[in-house]
N, C-alpha and C positions, 0 to 999 in steps of 0.2 A: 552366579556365573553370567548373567543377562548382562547386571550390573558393571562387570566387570567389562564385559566384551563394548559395552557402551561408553565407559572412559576410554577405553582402544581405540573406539572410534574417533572421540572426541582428537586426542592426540595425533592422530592421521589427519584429522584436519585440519589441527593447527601446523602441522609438520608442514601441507602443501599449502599452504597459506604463507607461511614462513619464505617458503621455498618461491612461491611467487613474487615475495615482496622484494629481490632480488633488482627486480625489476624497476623497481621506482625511485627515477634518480632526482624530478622536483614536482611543484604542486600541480600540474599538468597529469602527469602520471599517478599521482597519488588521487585527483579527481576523477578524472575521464580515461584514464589506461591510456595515456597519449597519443588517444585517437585511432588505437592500432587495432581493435576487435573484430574478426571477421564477422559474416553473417549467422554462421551455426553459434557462433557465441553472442552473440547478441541476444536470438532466439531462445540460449537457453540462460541467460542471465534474466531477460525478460521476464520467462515464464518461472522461473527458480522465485525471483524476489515477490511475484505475487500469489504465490503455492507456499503460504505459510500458513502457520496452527492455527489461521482463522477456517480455512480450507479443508484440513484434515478433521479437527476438533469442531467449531463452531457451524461451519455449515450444517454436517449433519445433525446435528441438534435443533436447528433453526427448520433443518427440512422435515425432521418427522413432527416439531410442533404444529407445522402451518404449510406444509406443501413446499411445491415450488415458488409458490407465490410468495411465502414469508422469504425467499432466498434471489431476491430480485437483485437485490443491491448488490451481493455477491455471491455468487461469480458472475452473473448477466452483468451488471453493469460494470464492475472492473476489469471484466473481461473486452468489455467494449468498449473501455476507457483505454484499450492498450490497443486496439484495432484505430481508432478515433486518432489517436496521437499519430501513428503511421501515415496515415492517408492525409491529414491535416496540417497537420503539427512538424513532424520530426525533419521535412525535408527543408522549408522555411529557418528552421532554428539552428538546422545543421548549417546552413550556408553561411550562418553568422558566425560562428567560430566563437562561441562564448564558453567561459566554464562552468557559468552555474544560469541557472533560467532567472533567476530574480537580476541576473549581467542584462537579460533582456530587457527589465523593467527599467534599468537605468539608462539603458540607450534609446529607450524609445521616451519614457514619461520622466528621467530625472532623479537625482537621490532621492527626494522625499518617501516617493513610489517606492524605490528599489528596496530601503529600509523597510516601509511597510509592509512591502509585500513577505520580506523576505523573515519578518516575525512572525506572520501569519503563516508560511511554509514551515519554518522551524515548528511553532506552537503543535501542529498538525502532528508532526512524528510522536510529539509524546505519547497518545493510544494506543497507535500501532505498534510502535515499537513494545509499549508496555504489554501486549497483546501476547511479543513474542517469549517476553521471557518469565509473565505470568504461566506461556504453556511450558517454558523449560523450569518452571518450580513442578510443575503439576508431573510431569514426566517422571523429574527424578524423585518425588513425595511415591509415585506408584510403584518404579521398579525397585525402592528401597522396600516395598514393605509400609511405608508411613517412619521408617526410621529417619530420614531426610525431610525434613519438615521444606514444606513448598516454600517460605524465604531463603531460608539457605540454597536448596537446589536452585532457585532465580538467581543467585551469588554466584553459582559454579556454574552456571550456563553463561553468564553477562563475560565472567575469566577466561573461558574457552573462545568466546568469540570474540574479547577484543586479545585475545592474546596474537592474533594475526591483522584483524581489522586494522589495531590502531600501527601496525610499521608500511602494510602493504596496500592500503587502501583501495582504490578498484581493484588493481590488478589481482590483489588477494582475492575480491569477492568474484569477482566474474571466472577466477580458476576455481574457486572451489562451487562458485554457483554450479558449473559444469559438470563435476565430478558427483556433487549431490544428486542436481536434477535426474542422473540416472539412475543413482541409487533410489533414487523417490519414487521413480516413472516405472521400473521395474519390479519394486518391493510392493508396492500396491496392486500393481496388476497380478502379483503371484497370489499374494491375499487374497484379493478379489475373487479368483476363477476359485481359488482353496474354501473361502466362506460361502460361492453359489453352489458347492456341492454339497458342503455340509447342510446349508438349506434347505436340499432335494432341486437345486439344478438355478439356472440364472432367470429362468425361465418360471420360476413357482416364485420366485422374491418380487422379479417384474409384476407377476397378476397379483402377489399379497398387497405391494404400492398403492396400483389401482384399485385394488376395491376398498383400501383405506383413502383412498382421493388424494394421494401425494402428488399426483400428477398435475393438480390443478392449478393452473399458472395464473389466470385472471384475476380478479380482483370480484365481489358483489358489486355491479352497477349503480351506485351507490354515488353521491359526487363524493362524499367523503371519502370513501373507501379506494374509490380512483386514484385523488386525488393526491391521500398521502402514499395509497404504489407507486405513482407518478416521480411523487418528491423520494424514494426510496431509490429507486432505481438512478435517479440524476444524483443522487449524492457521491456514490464512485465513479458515475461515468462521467462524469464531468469534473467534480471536484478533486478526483486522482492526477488530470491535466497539468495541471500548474505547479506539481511538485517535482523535489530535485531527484531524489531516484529514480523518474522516467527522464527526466532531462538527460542523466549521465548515463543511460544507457543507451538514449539516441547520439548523443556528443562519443560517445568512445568508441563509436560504429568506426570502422576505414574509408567508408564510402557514404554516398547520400544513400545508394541501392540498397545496401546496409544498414544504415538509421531510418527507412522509411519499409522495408519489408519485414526486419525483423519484429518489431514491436505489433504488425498484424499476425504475421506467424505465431507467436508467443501468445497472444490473446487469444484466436481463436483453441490452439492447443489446450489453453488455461479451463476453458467453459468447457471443452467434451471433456479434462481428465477430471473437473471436478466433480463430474458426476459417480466416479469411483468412490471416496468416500460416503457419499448417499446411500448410494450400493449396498455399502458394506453397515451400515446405520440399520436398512433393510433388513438387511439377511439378520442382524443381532437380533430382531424381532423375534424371527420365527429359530432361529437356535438355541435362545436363551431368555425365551419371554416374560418371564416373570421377572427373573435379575433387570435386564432391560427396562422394563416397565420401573421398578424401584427406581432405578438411576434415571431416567427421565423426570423424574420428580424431584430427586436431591441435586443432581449436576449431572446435565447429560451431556458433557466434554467426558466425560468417564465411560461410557460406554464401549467406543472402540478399544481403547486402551485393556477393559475388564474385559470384551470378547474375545480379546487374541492372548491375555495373560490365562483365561482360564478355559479356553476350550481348542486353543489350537498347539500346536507343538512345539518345541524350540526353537526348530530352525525358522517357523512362521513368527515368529515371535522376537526374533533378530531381524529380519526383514522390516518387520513392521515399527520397530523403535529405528531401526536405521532410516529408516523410511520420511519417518517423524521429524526425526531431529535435524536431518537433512533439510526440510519443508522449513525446519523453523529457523536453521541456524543461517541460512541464505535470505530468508525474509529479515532477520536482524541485523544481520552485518550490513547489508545495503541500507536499512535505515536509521542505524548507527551513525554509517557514513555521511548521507547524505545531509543532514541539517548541520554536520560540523563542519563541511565543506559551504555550505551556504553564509553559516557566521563569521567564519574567516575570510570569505571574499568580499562579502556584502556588509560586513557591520561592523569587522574589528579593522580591517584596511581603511576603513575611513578616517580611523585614530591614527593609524601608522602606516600612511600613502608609501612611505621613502623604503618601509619595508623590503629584506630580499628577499629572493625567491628561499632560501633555505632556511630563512626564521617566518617564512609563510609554511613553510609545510611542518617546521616544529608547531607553530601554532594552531596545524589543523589535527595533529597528534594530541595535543593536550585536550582540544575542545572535542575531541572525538571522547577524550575519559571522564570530562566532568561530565558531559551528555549521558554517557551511560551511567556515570553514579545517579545524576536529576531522574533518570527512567527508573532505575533500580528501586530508588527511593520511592519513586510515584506508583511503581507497580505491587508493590507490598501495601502500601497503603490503601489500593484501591483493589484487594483479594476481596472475591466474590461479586463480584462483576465479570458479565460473561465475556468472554473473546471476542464471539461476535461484535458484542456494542460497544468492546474499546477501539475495535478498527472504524465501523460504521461511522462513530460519533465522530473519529479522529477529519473524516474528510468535508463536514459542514461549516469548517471553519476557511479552507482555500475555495471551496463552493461558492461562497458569499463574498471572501473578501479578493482571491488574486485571479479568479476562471473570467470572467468577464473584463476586466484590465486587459489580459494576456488577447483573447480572442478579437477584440475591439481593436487592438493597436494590432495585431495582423493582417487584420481583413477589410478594417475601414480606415481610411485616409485623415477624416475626419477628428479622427478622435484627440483628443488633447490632453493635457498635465492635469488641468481642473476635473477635467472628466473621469480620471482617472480617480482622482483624490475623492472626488463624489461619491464614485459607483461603490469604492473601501470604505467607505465613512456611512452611506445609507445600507449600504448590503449588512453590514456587522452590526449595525442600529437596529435596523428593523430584524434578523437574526434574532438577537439577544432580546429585542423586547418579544418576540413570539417565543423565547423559553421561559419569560419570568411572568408573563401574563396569561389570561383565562383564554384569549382567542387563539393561543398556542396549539389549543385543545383540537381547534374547529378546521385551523388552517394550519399545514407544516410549515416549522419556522424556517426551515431550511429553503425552503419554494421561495417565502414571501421573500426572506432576502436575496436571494436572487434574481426577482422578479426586481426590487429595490435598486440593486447594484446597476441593471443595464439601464433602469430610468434615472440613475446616478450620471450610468456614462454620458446620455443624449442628453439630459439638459445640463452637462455639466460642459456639455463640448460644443454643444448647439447655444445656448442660452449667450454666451460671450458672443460667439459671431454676430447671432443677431441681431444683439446691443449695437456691436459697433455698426451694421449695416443703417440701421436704424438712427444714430447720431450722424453719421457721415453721407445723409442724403445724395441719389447722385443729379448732379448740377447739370440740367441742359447745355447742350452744345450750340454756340452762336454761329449760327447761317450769316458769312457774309455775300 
């Protein structure tokens, strides 16, 4: 019955998905919802695409291994990554009237940049994305029973979602983001107050946290220990920046008011509600502690899923898959969307400039399907890897190679083509040689290249000028 009421769902949402796609008459609309999104949609597209199965699933897990402190990176820092862009970001980019953020790269630094950049924002989605529909096998593997084995259910999750993604593209995602988010924002908070009672109150889950020391946020004073909280926490708040799903949801704002309030609304939202699933991680302790305790050991993304399938009621139990799936299938579809909108503007229009506008959005349909096949593909292969570190992993690649480009060419005058080509070429060098080497160990590679990339940018931008100052002495002025 669960099952059943769960492809019901599933069809509802294709249905308004469908229904939205109505809407999208060229690649403008198909990208950015042709700029038409108020501010309450904004807000809740925002907070929708980043309240995915890493959020419901993974944090809790991450949070009763190691506190708060092991949960730095997310929701603290992606939450702040979406505050960050607001205040920053989104009112500057919005004035540019571009469609995709890597259009940035080539207006400021040139093709070379825009391509590069715009590999390294694609490459990025494969985690995430795999993250989501690793949780849509996991989903439909539990409410079958295990009769749906976890790659097939990733089959019938990746069908449902591009069955509307790939005709309606934003328009579909930001309608059905909206209809989710309250199924998600509601179904959680009913669970929530439902498992602090069964606990003996919210108030007995709170003090069992603290005397287990979940609360603890800091790090051991340690330089090591500092040093990689440090590089965990900048790896979403910063390296989330420079990708196309926060672009296209600042770009589809109607207003600057718009692209620059909603994505701090959203963020801040993001970080109190994901403290619900923690919550509820909690209370499985003291309701079900032995089970609980097993499954923290074999796979603790299984947990919430086993406490509401075996100790709460039906109607809790529709909630909570509704709940889910909403979480998951809005984090998918936006990052579905987004790298196929990046490869069609940024890498296949370079081949075919004369292009129209309606074999541009057939071709962002198409690369919208092989992206999900490339994910599907990748996500099956890489079962048993947790949620959590297929999203985490996913953002130290735009960290190093497109966050310091982007931020550089906004805020300093200075900065040039070389400079840019530096900061991507040392930042992903020194990256990559800190995951294949031993100092990997001592220093996060994630920090080092970063630290790389800005010393990329200043002598790749300074270094020229100087030369020339330096050949081109200047010549006294003759006093007659």
């Amino acid at each position: 019955m669960l099952l059943s009421l769960v492809i019901v769902y599933l069809l509802v949402t294709i249905a308004i998905g469908l229904w939205a796609a109505k809407r999208v008459k060229n690649t403008a609309d198909f990208a950015i919802a042709g700029r038409h999104l108020p501010l309450y949609m904004i807000v809740t597209t925002t907070f929708a695409t980043w309240f995915g199965s890493e959020t419901v699933l993974g944090i809790p897990a991450k949070f009763i291994e190691g506190g708060l402190g092991a949960v730095v990176e997310d929701p603290f820092g992606a939450g702040t990554c979406l505050i960050l862009v607001g205040l920053f970001f989104a009112g500057k980019l919005y004035r540019m009237t571009l469609l995709t953020i890597s259009d940035y790269y080539r207006e400021r630094y040139g093709r070379s940049v825009e391509v590069a950049c715009s590999l390294i924002i694609m490459l990025s989605y494969l985690g995430w994305v795999s993250a989501q529909v690793t949780a849509l096998g996991l989903v439909f593997n539990v409410l079958s029973g295990g009769f749906i084995s976890v790659p097939v259910g990733m089959v019938i999750g990746v069908v449902s979602i591009l069955a509307y993604t790939l005709f309606g593209g934003m328009w579909s995602v930001a309608v059905t983001d909206f209809i989710q988010m309250i199924i998600l924002v509601l179904g959680l908070a009913v669970i929530a107050m439902f498992a602090g009672n069964m606990a003996g109150g919210a108030s007995k889950v709170i003090e069992f946290a603290a005397s287990k020391d979940l609360f603890r946020f800091w790090p051991e004073p340690s330089f090591k220990d500092m040093i990689f909280f440090l590089a965990a926490a900048l790896t979403m708040m910063l390296g989330s920046i420079p990708q196309q799903d926060v672009f296209q949801r600042v770009m589809s704002a109607n207003s600057v008011k718009s692209s620059t309030r909603g994505p701090v609304i959203g963020g801040i939202c993001y970080i109190l509600f994901a403290f619900v699933p923690m919550f509820l991680v909690a209370s499985a302790l003291l309701i079900m502690p032995e089970a609980t305790a097993t499954l923290l050991k074999e796979d603790p993304q299984r947990v919430l899923p086993t406490l509401v399938l075996e100790k709460m009621p039906f109607v809790m139990q529709v909630l909570f898959f509704g709940a889910l799936l909403s979480a998951i299938k809005s984090t998918a579809s936006a990052t579905l969307l987004a790298p196929s909108v990046t490869f069609t503007e940024n890498i296949w229009r370079q081949f075919r400039p004369a292009g129209s506008d309606k074999s541009n959005l057939m071709t962002m349909r198409i690369t919208v399907l092989v992206f999900s096949a490339c994910v599907l593909g990748y996500a099956i292969r890489m079962q048993g890897t947790s949620i959590y570190e297929l999203v985490s992993g996913a953002y130290q690649v735009p960290l190093v190679g497109a966050f310091v480009p982007l931020v550089f060419g906004l805020y300093w005058q200075r900065a040039t083509t070389q400079g840019a080509v530096a900061a991507i070429a040392l930042g992903i060098g020194v990256w990559l040689a800190g995951l294949g080497m031993a100092w990997g160990e001592a220093f996060p590679a994630q920090l080092a290249g970063l630290l790389a990339s800005v010393a990329g940018m200043l002598a790749g931008s300074l270094a020229p000028q100087w030369l020339t100052n330096v050949r081109t002495p200047h010549r006294p002025i003759a006093v007659s």
